[in-house]
C-alpha positions as CSV (number, residue, x, y, z in Angstrom):
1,X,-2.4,67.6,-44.8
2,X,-0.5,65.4,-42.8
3,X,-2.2,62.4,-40.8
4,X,-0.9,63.6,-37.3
5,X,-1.9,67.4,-38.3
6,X,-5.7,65.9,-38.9
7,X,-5.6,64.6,-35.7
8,X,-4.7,67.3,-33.9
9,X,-7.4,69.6,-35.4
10,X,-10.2,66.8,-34.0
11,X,-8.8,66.6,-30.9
12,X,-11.0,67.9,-28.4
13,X,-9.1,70.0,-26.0
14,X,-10.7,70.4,-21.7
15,X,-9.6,73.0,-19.0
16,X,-8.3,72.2,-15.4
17,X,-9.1,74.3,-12.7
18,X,-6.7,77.5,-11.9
19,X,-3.8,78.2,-13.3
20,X,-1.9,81.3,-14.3
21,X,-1.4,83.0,-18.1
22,X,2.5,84.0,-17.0
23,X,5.4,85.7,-19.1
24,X,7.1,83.0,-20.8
25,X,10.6,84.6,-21.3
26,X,11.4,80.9,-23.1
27,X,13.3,83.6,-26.5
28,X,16.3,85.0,-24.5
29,X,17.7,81.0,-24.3
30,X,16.7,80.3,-28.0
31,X,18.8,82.8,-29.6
32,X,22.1,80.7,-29.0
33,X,23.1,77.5,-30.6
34,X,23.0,74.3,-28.5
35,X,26.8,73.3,-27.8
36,X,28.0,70.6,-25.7
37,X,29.4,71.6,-22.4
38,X,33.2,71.3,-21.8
39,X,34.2,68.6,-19.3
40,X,35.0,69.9,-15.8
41,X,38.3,68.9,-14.0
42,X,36.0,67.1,-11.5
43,X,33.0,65.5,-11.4
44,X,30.7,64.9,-8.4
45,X,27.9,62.3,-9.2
46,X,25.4,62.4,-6.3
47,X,24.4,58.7,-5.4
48,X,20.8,59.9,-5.1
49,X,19.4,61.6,-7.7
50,X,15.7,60.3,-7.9
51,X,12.9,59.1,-5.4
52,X,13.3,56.4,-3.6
53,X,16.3,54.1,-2.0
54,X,20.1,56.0,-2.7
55,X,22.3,53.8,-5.0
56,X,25.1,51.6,-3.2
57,X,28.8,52.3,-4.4
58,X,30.7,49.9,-6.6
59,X,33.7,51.8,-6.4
60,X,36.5,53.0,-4.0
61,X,38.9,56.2,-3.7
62,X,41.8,55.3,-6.3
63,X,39.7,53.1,-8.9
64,X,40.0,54.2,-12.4
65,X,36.3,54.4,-14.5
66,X,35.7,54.8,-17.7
67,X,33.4,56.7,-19.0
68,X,30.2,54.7,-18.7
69,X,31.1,52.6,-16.1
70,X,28.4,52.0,-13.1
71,X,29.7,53.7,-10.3
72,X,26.7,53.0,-8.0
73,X,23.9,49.7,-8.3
74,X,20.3,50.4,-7.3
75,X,19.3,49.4,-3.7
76,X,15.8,48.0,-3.3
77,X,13.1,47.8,-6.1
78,X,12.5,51.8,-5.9
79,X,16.4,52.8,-7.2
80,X,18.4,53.7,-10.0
81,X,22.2,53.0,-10.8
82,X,24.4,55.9,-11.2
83,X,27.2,56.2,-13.9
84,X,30.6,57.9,-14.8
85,X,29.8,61.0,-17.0
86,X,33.8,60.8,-17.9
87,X,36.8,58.8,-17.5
88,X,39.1,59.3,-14.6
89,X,40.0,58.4,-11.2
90,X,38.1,58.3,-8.1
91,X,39.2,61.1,-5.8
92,X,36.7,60.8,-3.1
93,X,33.1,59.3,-1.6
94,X,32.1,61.8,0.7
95,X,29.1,63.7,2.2
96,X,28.9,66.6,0.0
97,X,26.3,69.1,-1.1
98,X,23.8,68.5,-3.8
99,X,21.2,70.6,-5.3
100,X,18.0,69.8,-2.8
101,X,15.9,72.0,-1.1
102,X,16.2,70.9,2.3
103,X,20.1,72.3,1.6
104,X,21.2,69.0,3.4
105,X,23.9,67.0,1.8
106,X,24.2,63.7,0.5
107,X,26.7,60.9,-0.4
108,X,28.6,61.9,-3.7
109,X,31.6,60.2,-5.3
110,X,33.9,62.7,-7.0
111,X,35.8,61.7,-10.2
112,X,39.2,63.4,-11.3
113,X,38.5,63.2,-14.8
114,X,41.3,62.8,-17.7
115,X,40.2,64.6,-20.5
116,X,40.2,61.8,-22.8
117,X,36.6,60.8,-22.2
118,X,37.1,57.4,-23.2
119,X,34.0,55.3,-22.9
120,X,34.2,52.2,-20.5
121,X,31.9,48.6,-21.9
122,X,28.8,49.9,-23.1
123,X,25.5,48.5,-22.8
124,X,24.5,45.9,-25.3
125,X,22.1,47.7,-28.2
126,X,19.3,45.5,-29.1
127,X,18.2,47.0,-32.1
128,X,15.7,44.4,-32.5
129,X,13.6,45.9,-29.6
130,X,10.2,45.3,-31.2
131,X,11.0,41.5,-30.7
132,X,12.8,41.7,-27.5
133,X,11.7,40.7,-24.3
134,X,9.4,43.2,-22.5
135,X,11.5,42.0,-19.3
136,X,14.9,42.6,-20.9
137,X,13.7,46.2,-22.0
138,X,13.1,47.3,-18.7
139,X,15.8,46.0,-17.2
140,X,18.2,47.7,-19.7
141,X,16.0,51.0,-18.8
142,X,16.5,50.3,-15.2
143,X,20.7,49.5,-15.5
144,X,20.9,52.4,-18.1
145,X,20.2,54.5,-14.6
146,X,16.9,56.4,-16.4
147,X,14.8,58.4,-14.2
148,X,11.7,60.9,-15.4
149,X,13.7,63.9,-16.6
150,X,10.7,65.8,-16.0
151,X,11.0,67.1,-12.8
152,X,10.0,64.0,-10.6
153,X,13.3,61.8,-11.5
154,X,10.7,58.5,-10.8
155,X,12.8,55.6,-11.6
156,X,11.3,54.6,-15.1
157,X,11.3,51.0,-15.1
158,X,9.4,50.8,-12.4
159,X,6.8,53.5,-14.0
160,X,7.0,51.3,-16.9
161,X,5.7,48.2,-15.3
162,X,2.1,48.5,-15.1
163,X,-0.3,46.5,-12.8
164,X,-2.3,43.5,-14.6
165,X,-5.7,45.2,-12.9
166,X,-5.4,48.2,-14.7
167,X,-4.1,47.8,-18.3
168,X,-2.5,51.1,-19.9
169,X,-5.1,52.1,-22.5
170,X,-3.6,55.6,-23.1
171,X,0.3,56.7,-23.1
172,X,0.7,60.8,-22.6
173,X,3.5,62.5,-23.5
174,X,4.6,65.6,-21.6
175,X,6.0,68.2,-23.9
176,X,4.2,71.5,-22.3
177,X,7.5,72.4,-20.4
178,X,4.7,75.1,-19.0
179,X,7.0,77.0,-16.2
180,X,8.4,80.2,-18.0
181,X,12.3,80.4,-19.1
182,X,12.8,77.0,-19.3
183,X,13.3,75.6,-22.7
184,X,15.8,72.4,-23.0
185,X,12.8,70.5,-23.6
186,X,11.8,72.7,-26.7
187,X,15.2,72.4,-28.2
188,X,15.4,69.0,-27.7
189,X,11.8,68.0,-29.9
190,X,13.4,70.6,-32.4
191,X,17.0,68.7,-33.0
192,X,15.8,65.2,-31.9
193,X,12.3,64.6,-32.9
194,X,12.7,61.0,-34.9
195,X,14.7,59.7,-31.6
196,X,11.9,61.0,-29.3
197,X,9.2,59.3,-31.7
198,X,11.3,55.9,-31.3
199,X,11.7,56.1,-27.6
200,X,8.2,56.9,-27.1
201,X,7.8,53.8,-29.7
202,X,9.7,51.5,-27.2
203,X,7.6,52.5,-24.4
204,X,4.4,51.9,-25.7
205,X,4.9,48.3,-26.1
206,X,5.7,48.1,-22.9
207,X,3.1,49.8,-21.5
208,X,0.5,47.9,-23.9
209,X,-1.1,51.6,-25.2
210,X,-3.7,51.7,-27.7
211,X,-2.7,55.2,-28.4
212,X,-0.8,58.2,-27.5
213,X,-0.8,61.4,-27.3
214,X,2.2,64.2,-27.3
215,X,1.1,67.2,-25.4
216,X,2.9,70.2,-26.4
217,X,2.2,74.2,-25.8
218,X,1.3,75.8,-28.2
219,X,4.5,78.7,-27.7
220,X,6.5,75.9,-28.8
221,X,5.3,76.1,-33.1
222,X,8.9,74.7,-34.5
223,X,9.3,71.8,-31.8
224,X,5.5,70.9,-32.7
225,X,6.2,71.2,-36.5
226,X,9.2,68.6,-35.9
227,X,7.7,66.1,-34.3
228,X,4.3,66.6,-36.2
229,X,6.4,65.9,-39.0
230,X,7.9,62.8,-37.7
231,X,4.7,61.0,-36.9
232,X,3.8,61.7,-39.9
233,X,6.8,60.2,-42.0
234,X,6.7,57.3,-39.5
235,X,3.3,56.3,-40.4
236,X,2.4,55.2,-36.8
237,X,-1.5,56.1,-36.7
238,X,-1.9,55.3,-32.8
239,X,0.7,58.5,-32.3
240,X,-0.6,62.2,-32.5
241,X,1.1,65.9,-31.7
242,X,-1.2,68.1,-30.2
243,X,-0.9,71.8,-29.5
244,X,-2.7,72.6,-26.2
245,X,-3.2,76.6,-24.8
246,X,-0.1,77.8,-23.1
247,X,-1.4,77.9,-19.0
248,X,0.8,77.0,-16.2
249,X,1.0,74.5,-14.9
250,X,-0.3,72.6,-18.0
251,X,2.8,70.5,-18.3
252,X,1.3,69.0,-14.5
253,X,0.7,65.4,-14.8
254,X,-2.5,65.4,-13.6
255,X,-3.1,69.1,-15.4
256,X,-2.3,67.7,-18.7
257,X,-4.3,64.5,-18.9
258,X,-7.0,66.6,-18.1
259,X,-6.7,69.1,-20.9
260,X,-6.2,66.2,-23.2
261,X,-8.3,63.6,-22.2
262,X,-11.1,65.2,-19.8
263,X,-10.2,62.6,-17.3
264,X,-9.6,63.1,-13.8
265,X,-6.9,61.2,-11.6
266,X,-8.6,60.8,-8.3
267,X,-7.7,61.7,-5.3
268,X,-4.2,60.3,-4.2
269,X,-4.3,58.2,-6.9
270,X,-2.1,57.8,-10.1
271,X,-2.9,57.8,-13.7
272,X,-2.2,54.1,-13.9
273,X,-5.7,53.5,-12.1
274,X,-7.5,55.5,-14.9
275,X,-5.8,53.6,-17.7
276,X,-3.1,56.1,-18.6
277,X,0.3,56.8,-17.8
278,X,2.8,60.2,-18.3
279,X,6.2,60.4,-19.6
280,X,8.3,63.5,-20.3
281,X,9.7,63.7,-23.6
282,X,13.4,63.9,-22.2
283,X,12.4,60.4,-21.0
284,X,11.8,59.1,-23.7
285,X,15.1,60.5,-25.6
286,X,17.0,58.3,-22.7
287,X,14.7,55.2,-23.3
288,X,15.8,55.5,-27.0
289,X,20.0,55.9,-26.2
290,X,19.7,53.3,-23.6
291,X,18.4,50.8,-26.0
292,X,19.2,51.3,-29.1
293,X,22.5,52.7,-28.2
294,X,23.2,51.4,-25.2
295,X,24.3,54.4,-23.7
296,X,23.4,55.0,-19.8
297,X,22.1,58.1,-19.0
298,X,25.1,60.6,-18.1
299,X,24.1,63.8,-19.7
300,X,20.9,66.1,-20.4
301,X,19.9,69.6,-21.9
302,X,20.0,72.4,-19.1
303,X,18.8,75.4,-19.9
304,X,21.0,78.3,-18.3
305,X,19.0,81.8,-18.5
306,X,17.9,84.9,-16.7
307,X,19.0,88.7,-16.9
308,X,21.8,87.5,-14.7
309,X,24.0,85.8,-17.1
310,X,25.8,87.2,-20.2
311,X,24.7,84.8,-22.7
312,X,21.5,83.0,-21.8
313,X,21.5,79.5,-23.3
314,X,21.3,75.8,-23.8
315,X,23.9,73.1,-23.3
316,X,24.2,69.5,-23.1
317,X,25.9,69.0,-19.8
318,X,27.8,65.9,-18.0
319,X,25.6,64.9,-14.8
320,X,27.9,66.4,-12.0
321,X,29.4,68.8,-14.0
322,X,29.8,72.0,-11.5
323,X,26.9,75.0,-11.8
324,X,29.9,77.4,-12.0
325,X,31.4,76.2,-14.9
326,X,27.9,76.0,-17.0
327,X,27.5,79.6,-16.2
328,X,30.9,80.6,-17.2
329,X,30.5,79.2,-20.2
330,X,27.3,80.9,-20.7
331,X,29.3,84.0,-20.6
332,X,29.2,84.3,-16.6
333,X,27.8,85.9,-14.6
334,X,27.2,90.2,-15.0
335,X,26.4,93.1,-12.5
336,X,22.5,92.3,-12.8
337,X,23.0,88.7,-10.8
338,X,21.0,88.5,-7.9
339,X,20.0,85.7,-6.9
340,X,20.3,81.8,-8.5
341,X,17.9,79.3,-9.0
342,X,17.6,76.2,-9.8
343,X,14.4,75.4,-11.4
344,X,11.9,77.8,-13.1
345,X,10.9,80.9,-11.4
346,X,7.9,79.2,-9.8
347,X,9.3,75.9,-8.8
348,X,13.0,76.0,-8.3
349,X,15.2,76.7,-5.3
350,X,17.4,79.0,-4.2
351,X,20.7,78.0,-4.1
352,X,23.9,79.8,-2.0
353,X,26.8,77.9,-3.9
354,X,27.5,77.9,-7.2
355,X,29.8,74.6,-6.8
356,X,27.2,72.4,-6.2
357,X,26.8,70.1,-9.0
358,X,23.8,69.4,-11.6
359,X,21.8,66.2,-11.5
360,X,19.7,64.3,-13.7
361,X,16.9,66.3,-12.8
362,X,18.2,69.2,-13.3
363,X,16.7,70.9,-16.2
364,X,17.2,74.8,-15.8
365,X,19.6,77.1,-13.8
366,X,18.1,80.6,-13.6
367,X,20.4,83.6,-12.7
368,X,17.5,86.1,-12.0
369,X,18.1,90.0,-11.0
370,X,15.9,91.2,-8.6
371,X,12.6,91.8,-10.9
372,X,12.9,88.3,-12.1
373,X,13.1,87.2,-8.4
374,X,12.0,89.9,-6.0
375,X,11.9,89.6,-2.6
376,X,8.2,89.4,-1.4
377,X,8.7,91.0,2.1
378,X,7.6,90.2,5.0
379,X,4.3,88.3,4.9
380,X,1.5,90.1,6.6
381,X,-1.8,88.1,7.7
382,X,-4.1,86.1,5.8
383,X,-7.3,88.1,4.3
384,X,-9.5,85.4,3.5
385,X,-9.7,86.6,0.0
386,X,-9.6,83.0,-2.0
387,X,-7.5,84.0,-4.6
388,X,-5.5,81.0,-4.0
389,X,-8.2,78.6,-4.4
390,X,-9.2,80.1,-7.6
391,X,-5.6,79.5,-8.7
392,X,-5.0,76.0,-7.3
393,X,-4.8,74.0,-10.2
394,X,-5.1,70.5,-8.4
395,X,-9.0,72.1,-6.8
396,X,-7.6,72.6,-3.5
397,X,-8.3,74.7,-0.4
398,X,-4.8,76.2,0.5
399,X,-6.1,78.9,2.6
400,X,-7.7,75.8,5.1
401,X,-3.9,73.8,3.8
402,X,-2.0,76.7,5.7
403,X,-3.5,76.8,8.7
404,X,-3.3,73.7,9.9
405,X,-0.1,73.7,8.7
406,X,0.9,76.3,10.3
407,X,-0.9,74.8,13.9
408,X,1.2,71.7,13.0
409,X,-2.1,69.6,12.9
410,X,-0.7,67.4,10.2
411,X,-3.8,65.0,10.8
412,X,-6.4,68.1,9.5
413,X,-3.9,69.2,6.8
414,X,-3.7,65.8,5.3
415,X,-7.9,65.3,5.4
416,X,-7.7,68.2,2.5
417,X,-5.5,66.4,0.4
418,X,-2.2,68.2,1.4
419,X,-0.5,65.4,-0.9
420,X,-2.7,66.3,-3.7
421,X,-0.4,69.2,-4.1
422,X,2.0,69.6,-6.4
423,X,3.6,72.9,-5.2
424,X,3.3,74.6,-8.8
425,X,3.4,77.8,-6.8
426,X,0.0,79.5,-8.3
427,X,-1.6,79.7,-4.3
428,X,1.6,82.1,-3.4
429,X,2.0,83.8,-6.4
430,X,-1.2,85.4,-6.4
431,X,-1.2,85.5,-2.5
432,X,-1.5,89.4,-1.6
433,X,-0.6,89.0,1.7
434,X,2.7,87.2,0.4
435,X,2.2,84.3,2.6
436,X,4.7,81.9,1.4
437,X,2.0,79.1,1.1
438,X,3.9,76.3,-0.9
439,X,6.6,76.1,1.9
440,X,4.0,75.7,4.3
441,X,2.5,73.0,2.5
442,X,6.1,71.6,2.0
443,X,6.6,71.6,5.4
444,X,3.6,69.6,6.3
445,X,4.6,67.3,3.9
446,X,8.2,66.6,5.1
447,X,6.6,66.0,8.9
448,X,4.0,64.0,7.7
449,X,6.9,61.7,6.2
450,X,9.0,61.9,9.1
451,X,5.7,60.7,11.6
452,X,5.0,58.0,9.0
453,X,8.4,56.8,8.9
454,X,8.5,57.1,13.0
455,X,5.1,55.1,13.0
456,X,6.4,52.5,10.8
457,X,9.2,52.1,13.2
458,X,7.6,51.5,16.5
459,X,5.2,49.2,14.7
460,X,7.9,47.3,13.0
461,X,9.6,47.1,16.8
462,X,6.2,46.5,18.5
463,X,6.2,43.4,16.0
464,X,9.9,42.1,16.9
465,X,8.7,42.8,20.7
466,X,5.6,40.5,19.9
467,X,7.6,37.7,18.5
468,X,10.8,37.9,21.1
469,X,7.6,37.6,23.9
470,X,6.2,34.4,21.9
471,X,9.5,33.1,21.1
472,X,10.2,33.1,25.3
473,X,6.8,31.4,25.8
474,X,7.1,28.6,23.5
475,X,10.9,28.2,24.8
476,X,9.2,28.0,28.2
477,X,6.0,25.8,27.5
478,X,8.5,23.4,26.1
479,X,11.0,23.0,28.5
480,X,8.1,22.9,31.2
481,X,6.6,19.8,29.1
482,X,10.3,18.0,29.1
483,X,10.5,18.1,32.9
484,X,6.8,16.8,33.3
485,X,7.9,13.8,31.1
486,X,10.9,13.5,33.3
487,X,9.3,13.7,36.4
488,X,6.2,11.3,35.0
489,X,9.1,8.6,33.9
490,X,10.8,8.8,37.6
491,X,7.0,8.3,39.5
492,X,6.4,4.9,37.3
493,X,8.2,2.0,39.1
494,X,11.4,0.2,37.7
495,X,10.0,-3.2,35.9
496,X,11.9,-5.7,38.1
497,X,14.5,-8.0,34.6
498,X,12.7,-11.2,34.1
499,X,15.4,-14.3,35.5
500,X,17.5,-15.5,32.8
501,X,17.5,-19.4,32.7
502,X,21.4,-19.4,33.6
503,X,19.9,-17.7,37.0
504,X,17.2,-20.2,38.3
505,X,19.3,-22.8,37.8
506,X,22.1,-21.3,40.0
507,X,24.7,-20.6,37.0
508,X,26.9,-17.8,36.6
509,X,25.8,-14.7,34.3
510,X,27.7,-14.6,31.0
511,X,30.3,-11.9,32.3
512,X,31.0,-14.0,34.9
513,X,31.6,-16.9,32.7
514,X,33.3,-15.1,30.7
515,X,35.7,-14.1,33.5
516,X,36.3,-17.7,34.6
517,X,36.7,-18.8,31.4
518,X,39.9,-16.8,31.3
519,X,41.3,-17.6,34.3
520,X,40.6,-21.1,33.2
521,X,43.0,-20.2,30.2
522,X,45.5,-18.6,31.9
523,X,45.6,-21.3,34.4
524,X,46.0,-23.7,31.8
525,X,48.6,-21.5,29.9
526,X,50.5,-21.7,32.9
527,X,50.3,-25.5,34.0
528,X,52.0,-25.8,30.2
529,X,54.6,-23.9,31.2
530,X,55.4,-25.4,34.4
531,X,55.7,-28.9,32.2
532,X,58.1,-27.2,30.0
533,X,60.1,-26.2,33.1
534,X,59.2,-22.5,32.2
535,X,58.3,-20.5,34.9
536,X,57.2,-16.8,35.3
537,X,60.2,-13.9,35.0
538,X,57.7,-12.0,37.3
539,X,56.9,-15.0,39.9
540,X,60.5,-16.0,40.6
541,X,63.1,-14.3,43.3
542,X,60.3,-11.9,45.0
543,X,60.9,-10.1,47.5
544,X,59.2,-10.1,50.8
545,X,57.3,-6.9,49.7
546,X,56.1,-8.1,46.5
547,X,54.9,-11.1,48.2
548,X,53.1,-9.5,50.8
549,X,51.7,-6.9,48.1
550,X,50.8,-10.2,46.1
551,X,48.9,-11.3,49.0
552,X,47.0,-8.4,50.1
553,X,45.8,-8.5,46.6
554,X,44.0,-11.5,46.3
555,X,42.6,-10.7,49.2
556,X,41.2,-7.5,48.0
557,X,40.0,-9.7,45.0
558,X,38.6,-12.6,47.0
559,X,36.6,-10.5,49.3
560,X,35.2,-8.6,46.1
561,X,34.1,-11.8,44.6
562,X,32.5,-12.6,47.7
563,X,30.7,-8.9,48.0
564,X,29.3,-9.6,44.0
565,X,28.1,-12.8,45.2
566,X,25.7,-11.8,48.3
567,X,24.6,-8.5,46.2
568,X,23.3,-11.3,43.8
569,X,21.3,-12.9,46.3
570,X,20.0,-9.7,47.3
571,X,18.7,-8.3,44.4
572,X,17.3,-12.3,43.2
């Protein structure tokens, strides 16, 4: 028997609280072959497609990309670049709708593409990644643009850089894929399970993990088989497949390290505190491209099902490729199409255009007829009956949840763990009074946010306030001190200049000497000349106004000489 298949028999299994035993309708998109989507005539690459800050363009309408080529860089710690899925030319970066909930759009850049999919300057492999840098790994997770494909899209190399005060004892695998019709995931252990087994290789060491564990339900026997089978031919003993009981929402993060591990994350906490962390097996495909092959990530499985569409399936679609175009080539669309989703049944969104493009967390686009998706009516009023707090997986009270959320007291809502929930949709499902409970509790959420972000805000600007007020009052205190000292310095009296020796004994200062000296030159200069018989151009044949003009000036200088003189006595 195989080492990984031992394992998995003496692993000892737990239960989290709720959940639902739900139709898994997972065949209908298993009976087709995987294919690889045709290119669209345009792409439309949303510059947001994971939490935190949107990605700044590197790029302008007109450029030419290859495909590849990083059409957006990460801005701030909490980003991820975006990529061209194709090659071709950039038509437009504009506001443009993306699959979200809120239905708001979002800045998008729109590539013409060429059809010859030529790939730009990859990424450098490092095939030695067992000796490379732990730094240099995560940054070529963080420029490959990888996100958690689970659902979450959490940029990865910042999930991949644990804290030094809680080391990573235990690395979990997410492989459930628990919500019904879904099954990209399941497809992708089955064709890819060595490449999974060395991406989840890659982040191990980087997370420091004494072990791992692969969580997989147990609807899914050939993708278990597969990658049973490769842990076993890899000889790794710290890794181990095991098959849990198919419950939604087991593929939870918090749901499934309870079923495998009997731990509990606290309370607005992550599973970093408790030693562990979670990473969905799609993630770890990326991690393996991006550094072995150096490829970014610009494509994923989607799975496109429901009684809707002609020919429920999987491809492997370019990010931005158009919904429209995924469904046509799933046969299109047929006379049963009611309604499409994107997401499963219990978590996706309705969406109202079919142009909107996919994203990299897009895993599943669900054309349901109206059994798959009824309408629940009109909700009617609460009974009190608990149902949904038998159901709430996370241990919550959403019956106390929706009314404060309703009243708007986001203060109450928030004291019972609103953000605990992880709107799995179990509370509403099983509502009878069809109370839509998760968009209440989304709601409170979003204002919550909003406040938060308004309170950080006027406490940021209460700050600047603060030190433009301190800022005036130093400015002042200062300029108050430099007119004390100037007013100190004009009170003190003027120390009278000590009497040269040249001045008690009646002699001239040194300017003055140094004016007579001159004239004594220039007097002597011109008693030369008058020997010679030279005489002045300037002193010869004046007229009578030159000579008076002469006179009235050494006059003028006379009576100034004698003006110095008495001012000297003065002041002596």
């Amino acid at each position: 028997m195989p080492q990984s298949a031992q394992k998995q028999q003496k692993q000892t299994l737990y239960r989290f609280n709720g959940g639902l035993h739900l139709p898994d309708n997972k065949s209908q998109s298993l009976t087709c072959p995987l294919e690889t989507a045709i290119i669209p005539k345009r792409l439309t690459v949303p510059l947001q497609q994971h939490i935190g800050e949107s990605a700044e363009p590197l790029v302008k309408v007109g450029d030419s990309v290859r495909k590849g080529d990083m059409l957006a860089k990460p801005h701030g710690y909490v980003s991820a670049p975006v990529h061209a899925p194709s090659s071709g030319k950039i038509v437009a970066i504009d506001t443009l709708p993306i699959p979200h909930p809120s239905g708001l759009p979002a800045p998008c850049v729109v590539i013409e593409t060429d059809g010859q999919d030529t790939w730009g300057n990859q990424l450098a492999p490092i095939p030695d990644y067992e000796q490379a840098d732990p730094s240099l790994l995560r940054e070529r997770i963080r420029n490959a643009g990888i996100v958690g494909l689970g659902g979450a899209a959490f940029p990865s190399s910042v999930k991949l850089t644990p804290g030094l005060e809680n080391p990573i004892h235990t690395l979990i695998i997410n492989g459930a894929e628990c919500e019904p019709y879904i099954t990209c995931d399941d497809l992708l252990m089955q064709r890819e399970p060595e490449k999974i087994l060395l991406g989840i290789h890659i982040i191990r060491r980087l997370v420091g993990a004494e072990r791992c564990l692969i969580g997989i339900e147990d609807n899914k026997p050939e993708a278990i088989e597969r990658l049973s089978q490769a842990v076993s031919d890899s000889g790794e003993a710290w890794a181990s497949v095991v098959a849990i009981p198919t419950l939604y929402p087991s593929g939870g993060e918090k749901q499934l390290i309870k079923v495998l591990t009997g731990k509990e994350v606290p309370s607005g906490s992550i599973p970093a505190k408790i030693g562990m962390i979670c990473h969905n097996v799609a993630t770890a495909f990326a991690v393996a491209e991006a550094v072995v092959e150096g490829k970014p990530l610009i494509s994923r499985y989607v799975t496109i099902t429901g009684k809707g569409v002609n020919q429920p399936r999987n491809l492997q679609a370019l990010i931005g490729t158009p919904i429209a175009e995924l469904v046509a080539q799933a046969g299109g669309y047929n006379e049963q199409a009611s309604k499409l989703i994107i997401g499963g049944p219990m978590m996706g969104f309705t969406l109202a255009d079919d142009e909107i493009p996919i994203t990299k967390a897009t895993n599943c686009l669900l054309i349901a007829d109206a059994t798959e998706s009824p309408d629940p009516g009109v909700a009617l009023a609460c009974i009190r009956c608990g149902q949904c707090a038998n159901a709430c997986p996370a241990n919550l009270l959403p019956q106390q949840m929706y009314w404060y959320a309703r009243a708007k007291d986001l203060e109450k809502v928030q004291e019972y763990n609103l953000f605990d929930c992880i709107e799995c949709g179990c509370c509403s499902h099983v509502c009878p009074s069809h109370i839509p409970l998760v968009q209440y509790f989304r709601f409170a959420k979003t204002e919550s946010w909003a406040q938060e972000k308004e309170q950080r805000a006027a406490e940021r600007a209460r700050q600047r306030h603060e030190a433009q007020l301190a800022r005036k009052e130093r400015l002042e205190a200062e300029r108050k001190a430099k007119l004390r000292q100037k007013k100190e310095a004009l009170k003190k009296p003027v120390a009278k200049k000590p009497a040269t020796k040249a001045d008690s004994s009646g002699e001239e200062d040194p300017k003055k000497a140094a004016i007579a000296a001159a004239l004594k030159r220039a007097a002597e200069k011109k008693a030369k000349l008058a020997e010679q018989g030279v005489t002045p151009k300037n002193q010869t044949d004046l007229s009578d106004g030159q000579k008076q003009a002469i006179k009235k000036a050494n006059e003028r200088r006379a009576g100034s000489d004698s003006d110095a003189v008495t001012a000297d006595k003065q002041g002596g």
